[in-house]
Each structure stands twice: as structure tokens, then as C-alpha cells.
MARNUDREN-544621 format. One line per 5 residues: number of its first residue (from 1); for each residue z negated, x, y negated of C-alpha. Coordinates in steps of 0.001 Angstrom, whole numbers. Layout:
! MARNUDREN-544621
NUM) Z:X:Y  ... .
//
This chain:
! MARNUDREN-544621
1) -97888:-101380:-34455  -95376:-98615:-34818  -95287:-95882:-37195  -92275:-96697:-38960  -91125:-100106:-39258 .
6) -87097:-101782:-40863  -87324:-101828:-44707  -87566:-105296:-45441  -84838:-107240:-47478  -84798:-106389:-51246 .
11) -87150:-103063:-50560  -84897:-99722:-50751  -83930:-98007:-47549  -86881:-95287:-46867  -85932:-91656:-47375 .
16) -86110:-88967:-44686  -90378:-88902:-44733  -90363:-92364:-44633  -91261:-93570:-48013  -88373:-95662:-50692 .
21) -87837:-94877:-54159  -89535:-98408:-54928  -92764:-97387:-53194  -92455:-93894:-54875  -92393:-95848:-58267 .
26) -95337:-97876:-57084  -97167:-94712:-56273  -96382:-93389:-59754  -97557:-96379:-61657  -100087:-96693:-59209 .
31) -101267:-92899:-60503  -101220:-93702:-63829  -103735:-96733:-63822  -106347:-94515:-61911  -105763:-91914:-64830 .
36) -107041:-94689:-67307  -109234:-95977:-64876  -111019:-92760:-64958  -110188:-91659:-68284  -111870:-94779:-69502 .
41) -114487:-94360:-67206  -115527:-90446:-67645  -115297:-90331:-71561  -118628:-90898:-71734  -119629:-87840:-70058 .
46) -117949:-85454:-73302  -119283:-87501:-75620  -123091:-88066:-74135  -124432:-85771:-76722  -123258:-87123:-79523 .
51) -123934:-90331:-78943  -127536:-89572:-77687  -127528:-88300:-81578  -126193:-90928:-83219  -128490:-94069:-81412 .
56) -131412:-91622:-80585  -131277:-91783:-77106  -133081:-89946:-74527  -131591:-88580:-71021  -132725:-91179:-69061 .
61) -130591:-93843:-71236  -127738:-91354:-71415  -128073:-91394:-67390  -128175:-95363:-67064  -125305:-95781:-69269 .
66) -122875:-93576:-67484  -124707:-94671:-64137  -125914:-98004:-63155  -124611:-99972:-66440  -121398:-99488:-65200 .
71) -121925:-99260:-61363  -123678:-101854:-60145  -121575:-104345:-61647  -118212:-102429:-60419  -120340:-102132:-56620 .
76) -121391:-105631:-56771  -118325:-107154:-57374  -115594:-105009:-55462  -116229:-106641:-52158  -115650:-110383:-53047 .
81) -112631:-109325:-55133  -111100:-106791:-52645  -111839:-110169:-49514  -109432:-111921:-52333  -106926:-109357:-52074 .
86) -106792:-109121:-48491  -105604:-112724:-48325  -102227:-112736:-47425  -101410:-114516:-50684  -102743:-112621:-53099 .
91) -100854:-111643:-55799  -102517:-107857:-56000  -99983:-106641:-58646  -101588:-109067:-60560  -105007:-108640:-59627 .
96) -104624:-104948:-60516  -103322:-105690:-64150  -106158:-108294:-64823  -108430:-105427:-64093  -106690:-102962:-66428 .
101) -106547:-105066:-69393  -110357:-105655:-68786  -112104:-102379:-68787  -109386:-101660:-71309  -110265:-103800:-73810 .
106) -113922:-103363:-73371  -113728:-99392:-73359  -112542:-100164:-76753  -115209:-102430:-77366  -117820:-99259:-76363 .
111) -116590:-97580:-79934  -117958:-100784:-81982  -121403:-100798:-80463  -124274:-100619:-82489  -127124:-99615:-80699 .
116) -128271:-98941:-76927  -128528:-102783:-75861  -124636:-103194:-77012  -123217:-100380:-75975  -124977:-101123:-72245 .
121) -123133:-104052:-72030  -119981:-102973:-73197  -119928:-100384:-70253  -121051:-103321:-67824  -117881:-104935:-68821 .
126) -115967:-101788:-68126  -117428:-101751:-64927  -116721:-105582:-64279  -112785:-104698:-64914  -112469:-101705:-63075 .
131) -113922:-103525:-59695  -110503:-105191:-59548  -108531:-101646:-59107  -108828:-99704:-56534  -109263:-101781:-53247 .
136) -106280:-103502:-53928  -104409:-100248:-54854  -105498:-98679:-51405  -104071:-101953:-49477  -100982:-101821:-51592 .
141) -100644:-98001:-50641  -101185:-98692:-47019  -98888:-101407:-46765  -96314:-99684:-47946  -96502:-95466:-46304 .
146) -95914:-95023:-42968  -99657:-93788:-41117  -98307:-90210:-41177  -98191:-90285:-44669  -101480:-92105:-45211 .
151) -103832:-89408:-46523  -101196:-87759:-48579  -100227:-90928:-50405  -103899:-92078:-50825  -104446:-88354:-52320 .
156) -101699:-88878:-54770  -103578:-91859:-55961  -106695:-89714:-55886  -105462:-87499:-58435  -106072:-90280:-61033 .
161) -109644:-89200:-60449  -109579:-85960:-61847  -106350:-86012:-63663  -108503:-89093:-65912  -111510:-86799:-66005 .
166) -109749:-84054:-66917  -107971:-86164:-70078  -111056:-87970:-70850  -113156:-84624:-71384  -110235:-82884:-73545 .
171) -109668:-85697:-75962  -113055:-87111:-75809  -114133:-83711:-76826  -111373:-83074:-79776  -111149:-86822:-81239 .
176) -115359:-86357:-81402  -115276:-83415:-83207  -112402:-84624:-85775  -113250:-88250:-86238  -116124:-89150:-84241 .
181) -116431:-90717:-80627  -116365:-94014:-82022  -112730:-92861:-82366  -112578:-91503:-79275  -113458:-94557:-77324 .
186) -110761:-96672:-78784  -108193:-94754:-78790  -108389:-93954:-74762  -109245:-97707:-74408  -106290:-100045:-76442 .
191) -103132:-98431:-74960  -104687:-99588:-71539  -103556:-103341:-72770  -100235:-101914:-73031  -99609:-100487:-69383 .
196) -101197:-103619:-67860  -97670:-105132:-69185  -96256:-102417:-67728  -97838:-102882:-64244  -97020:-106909:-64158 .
201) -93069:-106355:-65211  -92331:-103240:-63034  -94204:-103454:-59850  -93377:-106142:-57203  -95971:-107370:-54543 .
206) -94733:-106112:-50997  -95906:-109279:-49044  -93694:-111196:-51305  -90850:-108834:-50761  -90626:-109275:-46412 .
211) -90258:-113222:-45905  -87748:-112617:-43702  -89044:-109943:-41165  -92078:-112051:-40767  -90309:-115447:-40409 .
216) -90782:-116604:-37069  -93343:-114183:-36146  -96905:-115422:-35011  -99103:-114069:-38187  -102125:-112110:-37947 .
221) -104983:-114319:-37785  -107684:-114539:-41208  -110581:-112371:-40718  -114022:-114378:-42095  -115629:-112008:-44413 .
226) -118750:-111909:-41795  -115863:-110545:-38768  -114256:-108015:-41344  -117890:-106523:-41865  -118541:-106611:-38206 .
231) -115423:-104739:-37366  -115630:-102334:-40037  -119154:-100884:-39108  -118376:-101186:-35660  -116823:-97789:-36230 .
236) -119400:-94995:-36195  -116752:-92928:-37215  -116695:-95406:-40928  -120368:-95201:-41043  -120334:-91811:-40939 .
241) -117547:-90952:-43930  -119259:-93726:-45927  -122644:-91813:-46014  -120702:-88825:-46499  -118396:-90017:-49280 .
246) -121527:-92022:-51084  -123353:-88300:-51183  -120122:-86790:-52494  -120337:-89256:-55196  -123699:-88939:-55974 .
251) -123504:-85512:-56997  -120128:-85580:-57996  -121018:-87911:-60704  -124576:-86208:-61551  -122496:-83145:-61904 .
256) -119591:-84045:-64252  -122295:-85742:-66346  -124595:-82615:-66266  -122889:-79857:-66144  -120998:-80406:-69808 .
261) -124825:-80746:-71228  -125681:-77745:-69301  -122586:-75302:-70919  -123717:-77043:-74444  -127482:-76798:-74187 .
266) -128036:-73487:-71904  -124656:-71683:-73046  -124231:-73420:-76867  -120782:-74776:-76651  -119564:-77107:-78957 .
271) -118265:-80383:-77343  -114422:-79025:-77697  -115414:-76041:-75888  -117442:-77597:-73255  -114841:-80177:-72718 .
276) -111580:-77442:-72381  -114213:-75658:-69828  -114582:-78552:-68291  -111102:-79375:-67912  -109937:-76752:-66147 .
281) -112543:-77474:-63695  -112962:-80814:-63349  -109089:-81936:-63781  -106717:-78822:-62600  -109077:-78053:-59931 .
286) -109723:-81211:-58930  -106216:-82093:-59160  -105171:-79641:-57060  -107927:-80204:-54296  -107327:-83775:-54073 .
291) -103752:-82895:-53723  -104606:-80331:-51118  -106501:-82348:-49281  -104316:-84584:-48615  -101960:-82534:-47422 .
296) -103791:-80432:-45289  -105062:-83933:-43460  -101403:-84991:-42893  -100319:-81710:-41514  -103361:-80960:-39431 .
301) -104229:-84195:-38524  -100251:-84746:-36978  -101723:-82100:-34144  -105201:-83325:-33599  -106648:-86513:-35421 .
306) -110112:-84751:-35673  -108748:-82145:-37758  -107947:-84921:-40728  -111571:-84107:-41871  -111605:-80203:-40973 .
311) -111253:-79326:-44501  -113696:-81695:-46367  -116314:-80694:-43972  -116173:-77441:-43574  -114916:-76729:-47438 .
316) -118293:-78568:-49008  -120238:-75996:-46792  -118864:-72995:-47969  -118576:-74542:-51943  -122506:-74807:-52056 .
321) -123382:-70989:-52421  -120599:-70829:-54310  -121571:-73956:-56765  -125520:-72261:-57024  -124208:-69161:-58489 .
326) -121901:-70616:-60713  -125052:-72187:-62339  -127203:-69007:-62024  -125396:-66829:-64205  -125998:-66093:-68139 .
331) -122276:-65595:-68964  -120508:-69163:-69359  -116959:-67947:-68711  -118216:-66059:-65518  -119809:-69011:-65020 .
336) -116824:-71592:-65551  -114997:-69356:-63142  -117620:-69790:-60518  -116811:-73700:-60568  -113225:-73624:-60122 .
341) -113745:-72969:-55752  -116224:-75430:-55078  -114729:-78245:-57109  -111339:-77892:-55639  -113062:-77511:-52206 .
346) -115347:-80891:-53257  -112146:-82412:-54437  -110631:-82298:-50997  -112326:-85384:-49658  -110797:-88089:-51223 .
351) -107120:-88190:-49144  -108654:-87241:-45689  -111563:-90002:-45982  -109881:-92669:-47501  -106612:-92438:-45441 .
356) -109392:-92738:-42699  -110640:-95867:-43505  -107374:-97097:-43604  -107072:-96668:-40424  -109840:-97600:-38680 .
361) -109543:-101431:-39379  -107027:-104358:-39289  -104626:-104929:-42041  -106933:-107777:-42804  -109468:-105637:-43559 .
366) -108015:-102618:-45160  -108968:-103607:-48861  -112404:-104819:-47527  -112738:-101619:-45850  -111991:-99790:-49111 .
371) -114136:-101786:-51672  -117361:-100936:-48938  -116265:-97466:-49280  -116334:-97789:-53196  -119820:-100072:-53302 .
376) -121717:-96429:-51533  -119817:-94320:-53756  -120549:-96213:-57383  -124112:-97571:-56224  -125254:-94781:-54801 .
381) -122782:-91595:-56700  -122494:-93219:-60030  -125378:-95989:-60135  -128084:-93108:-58961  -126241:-89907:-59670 .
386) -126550:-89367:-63561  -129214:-91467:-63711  -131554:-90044:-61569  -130113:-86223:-63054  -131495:-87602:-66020 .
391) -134651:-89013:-64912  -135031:-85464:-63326  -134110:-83326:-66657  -136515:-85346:-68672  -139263:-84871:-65833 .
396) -138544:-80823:-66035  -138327:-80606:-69408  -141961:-80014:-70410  -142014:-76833:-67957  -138355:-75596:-68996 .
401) -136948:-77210:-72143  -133222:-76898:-72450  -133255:-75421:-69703  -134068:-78542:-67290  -130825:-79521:-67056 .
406) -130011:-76015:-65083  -132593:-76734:-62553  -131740:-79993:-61993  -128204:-78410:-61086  -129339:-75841:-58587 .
411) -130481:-78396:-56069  -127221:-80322:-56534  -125410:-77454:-55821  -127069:-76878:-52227  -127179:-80794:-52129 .
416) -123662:-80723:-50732  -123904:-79182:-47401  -125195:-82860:-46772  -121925:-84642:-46686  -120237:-81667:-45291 .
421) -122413:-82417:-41771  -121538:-85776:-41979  -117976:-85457:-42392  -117633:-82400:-39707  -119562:-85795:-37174 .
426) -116972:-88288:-38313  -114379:-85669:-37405  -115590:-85652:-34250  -114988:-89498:-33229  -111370:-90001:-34682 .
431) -109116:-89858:-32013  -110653:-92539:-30014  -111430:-94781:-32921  -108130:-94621:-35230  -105601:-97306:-34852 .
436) -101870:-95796:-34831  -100333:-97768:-37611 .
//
């Protein structure tokens, strides 16, 4: 397979790097689901307090609610939904707005619950709708970007991530303190309903939109699930950015949950506060890491495949010091400050590995590929992550009170040279193991 291919009938010509103004729109709208997606997902980490006040919860039910209530559901049910979207007729526009308008509606739902039991399975049906998303998005992106483009394109996707975290923490943490995060839930959760119109009307499947490039062409044989999952961890190279990406998750998620009670326990900031802290951390930080990753892949990785993980791998190593003494110090806007390195270094990941995986399989298995990549990450970084932070706090607690939740942070911190080795070995095996289109 080449690197650039004839724009199909009906798909505008592609501009000078390759990519049309209907793919750029696809990208865009693309973007703006993984905002909600994580908006709707991440809420729940500004407004943990309060609502461990209002049902009397302890840490260890905060942690399972923003961990495995939502996770294993969304881990458990990725793979059989993304082996539906890899079928060459799936509709995955469609498949992507089902998923919207489900974690939509039951983010909303999350603002009527009642008590622990409810509000647990409210965010297992957020979890249930936002399985649907992102391997299809992935194998829509791939489809559609030429391979030199891959990890910049996947990292413009990728900024949903903190671009959503970044929204969810700022209004989560003003609507709380003005009306309640009752509020705050359904308000980030109903206009969800409204884009997944948006995403059926205005986006158009790309396999639908080629009939007559592949007419008379011998099509690429159906991969059985069991021969997707042998070819896909046949690569050492995927084995090793999926142990690296799942321990990026895990503390990535332990940490955005974490670190907002750490500012308003250890430094007594008021949601608001802790959430406009967190924002410029979490979302213009992490914006522009995920950006610059991606970038930085493209460009380096055009010379020397290896060289598309240089910069996840050698970045997490030098955030960790940096990430410890951030929690260390007494003064929270010295300490704010601290953060903004490591999580733009953390944040540089997401292009690189993803674009990866991308390419290290068949078209048949690109969205299988991804939803794998996805089950290590929310098991493991979001099923385990704030959960076992939690489990951890409340163990600490009797030795350091409000203070726990620092601790628990200064191992997390050093934590990350793990993935950092593991990315710098996947490095290692890319030019003999990725495909070239």
C-alpha cells in the first residue's frame, strides 16, 4: 500500500499535505465528541468532594466511581464493538453517534442520583456509551490521513482528552459552587444529545464514499476475531506501547482524580480554585503536549521510524523529578507551576503511540487494534488508577490525615519512569515491524 492514494469519487481533492477539507471537517467534529467524551467523563473528578459530602462517601467509593464503575464496562465492551466496526459494512458514523447520545444522556442521569448504588450505575452506563467512541474514531482517522500524517491527526483527536478535562474541571468547579453539581452534571451531559444529530447529518462514512475505486478489485479478506488478536500481539513492538500506555493511564487517571483533592485538602482551595489550577494544567498543558507530540512523531519519525517514540520515552523520564517536587512544596501556586512540564511532557504519548498501533496491523484490524489499546488503558489506568489512589489515601490516613493524599502522590510521581522504559523498547523495534501505509 502506498502512502498516498486518488481521492475517491464524491471525497474533495486532498490539499498539498495530503488531507481534504471533508476529512479536515471530520477531524473537527471528530475533536469535538472526544471533548464531551471526556468532559462527560472527567467531571467527576471537580466535583468528588462535594459529592463525597452530600451521599457521605468515603475515598474508596469516590475511587470506584470515577474508576472501575465506569471502566470495566467501557474495557469490556470496546473490543466486540470496535470487531463490529472493522467490518467493512459498518456504518461507524453511526456507531459513533449511538455512543454519544448514550453516555450523554446518562451523564445527565448522574445529576438525579440519589445515593451511592444509583449514582454507580449511572456512571456504568456512561461507561457502556462511551465504549462505542473511540476505536471507531481511530479507524475512521486512519482511513482517511495519509501514514505520514498518522500521529499528527490521531494527536488532534487526542486533544479531546485534555481539552474535555480541562472544560469539565472549570465548569464542574463554577456550576458546583453556584448551583450545585447536580447542576453541573446535566448541564455538560444534555447538549451531548444535540451534537449526536450533528455527527449523523454532517459526517459521511468513507467506505461508503469509494465504490468505485474498489470495484473490481479483489477485497481484503475478513480477519476472525481469534487471527486479528494473533496478529496484533504478534508485534512485540504493540505489546510493548500497550504496557506502556496502560501505566500512563494508570497514573494519569489516579492523578487528575488526586491531585484536585490534594490542592483542596493540603493547600485549602475551594473547588473553583482547584478546578482553574487544574485547568491550566491538565487542559492547556495537556493540550499542547498532545499536540506536540504529535508533531514531533511526524517530523522525527519521517527520518527514522524509531524516533516516533523518542519524545514520550525520554520526556516521562525527565517529568518524574519534576512531577515529585511539584507535590513537595508548601506554596500551591509554586506548586501548580511545577505541574505544567511534566504534564505536557506526559501528554506527549497519545499521537506517537496510537499512530503506532495504527500501523502495525491490517486495515482489518486497526479498530481492533485500538479498542485493545483502550481495554489496558481504562482497566488498568481508570479501573485501578483512582481506585486504588483511594484505597491507598484511606490506608495512610491514620498516620497522616489530610495529608495522605500527598503521599499517595509522591510515588505516582516517580511511578512514571515505568512507561518511559517501555516506550524508549518499543522505539527500538519500529522500523522492522511498521507497515508503510
Amino acid at each position: 500500500m502506498t502512502d498516498k492514494a486518488a481521492p475517491a469519487p464524491g471525497i474533495a481533492s486532498p490539499s498539498a499535505d495530503g488531507v481534504s477539507a471533508q476529512t479536515r471537517t471530520m477531524l473537527w467534529v471528530l475533536l469535538i465528541v472526544y471533548i464531551f467524551n471526556f468532559l462527560d467523563r472527567q467531571i467527576v473528578n471537580i466535583l468528588a468532594e462535594p459529592i463525597k459530602t452530600d451521599l457521605g462517601l468515603s475515598d474508596t467509593q469516590l475511587g470506584l466511581l470515577a474508576g472501575p464503575a465506569f471502566a470495566v464496562f467501557y474495557a469490556l465492551l470496546g473490543i466486540p464493538i470496535a470487531r463490529y466496526a472493522d467490518k467493512e459494512g459498518t456504518n461507524r458514523i453511526r456507531l459513533i453517534s449511538l455512543a454519544l447520545a448514550i453516555w450523554s444522556a446518562m451523564t445527565a442521569v448522574c445529576g438525579l442520583a440519589q445515593n451511592f448504588v444509583q449514582l454507580l450505575f449511572a456512571r456504568i452506563g456512561v461507561g457502556i456509551g462511551e465504549a462505542g467512541c473511540t476505536p471507531a474514531a481511530h479507524s475512521l482517522i486512519t482511513d482517511s490521513v495519509p501514514p505520514a500524517k498518522r500521529s499528527s491527526a490521531i494527536a488532534f483527536y487526542g486533544m479531546g482528552v485534555p481539552i474535555g478535562s480541562l472544560l469539565g474541571l472549570i465548569i464542574g468547579g463554577i456550576v458546583n459552587d453556584l448551583y450545585g453539581w447536580r447542576v453541573a452534571l446535566m448541564l455538560v451531559g444534555l447538549p451531548g444529545l444535540i451534537l449526536a444529530l450533528v455527527v449523523l447529518f454532517v459526517l459521511r462514512e468513507p467506505r461508503h464514499l469509494r465504490p468505485e475505486i474498489d470495484a473490481g478489485a479483489p477485497k481484503p479478506a475478513a480477519l476472525s476475531t481469534g487471527e486479528a488478536m494473533r496478529e496484533i500481539f504478534a508485534s512485540r513492538a504493540f505489546v510493548y506501547i500497550l504496557i506502556a500506555a496502560s501505566v500512563t493511564a494508570f497514573l494519569g487517571y489516579g492523578k487528575a482524580l488526586w491531585t484536585i483533592s490534594f490542592f483542596i485538602r493540603s493547600h485549602g482551595l475551594s473547588t473553583t480554585e482547584a478546578g482553574l489550577s487544574m485547568a491550566v494544567v491538565l487542559g492547556v498543558a495537556g493540550v499542547f503536549g498532545t499536540w506536540l507530540g504529535g508533531k514531533v512523531a511526524d517530523k522525527l519519525g519521517s527520518r527514522d521510524k524509531k524516533h516516533i517514540l523518542t519524545l514520550p520515552a525520554y520526556g516521562m523520564a525527565l517529568a518524574a523529578p519534576v512531577l515529585f517536587l511539584g507535590y513537595y512544596m508548601e506554596n500551591w501556586i509554586i506548586a501548580v507551576a511545577l505541574l505544567i512540564v511534566p504534564t505536557i511532557l506526559n501528554s506527549a504519548y497519545y499521537g506517537p503511540a496510537y499512530g503506532c498501533v495504527q500501523g502495525l496491523v491490517r486495515p482489518q484490524a486497526r479498530a481492533v487494534a485500538a479498542s485493545i489499546m483502550l481495554f489496558g488503558q481504562n482497566l488498568i489506568g481508570l479501573g485501578f488508577g483512582p481506585f486504588l489512589f483511594g484505597v491507598l489515601s484511606d490506608a495512610l490516613a491514620p498516620a497522616y490525615g489530610q495529608e495522605s493524599v500527598r503521599y499517595v502522590l509522591y510515588g505516582a510521581a516517580w511511578l512514571g519512569l515505568i512507561p518511559a522504559f517501555f516506550f524508549w523498547r518499543a522505539s527500538l523495534r519500529l522500523s522492522r515491524e511498521l507497515k508503510s501505509g
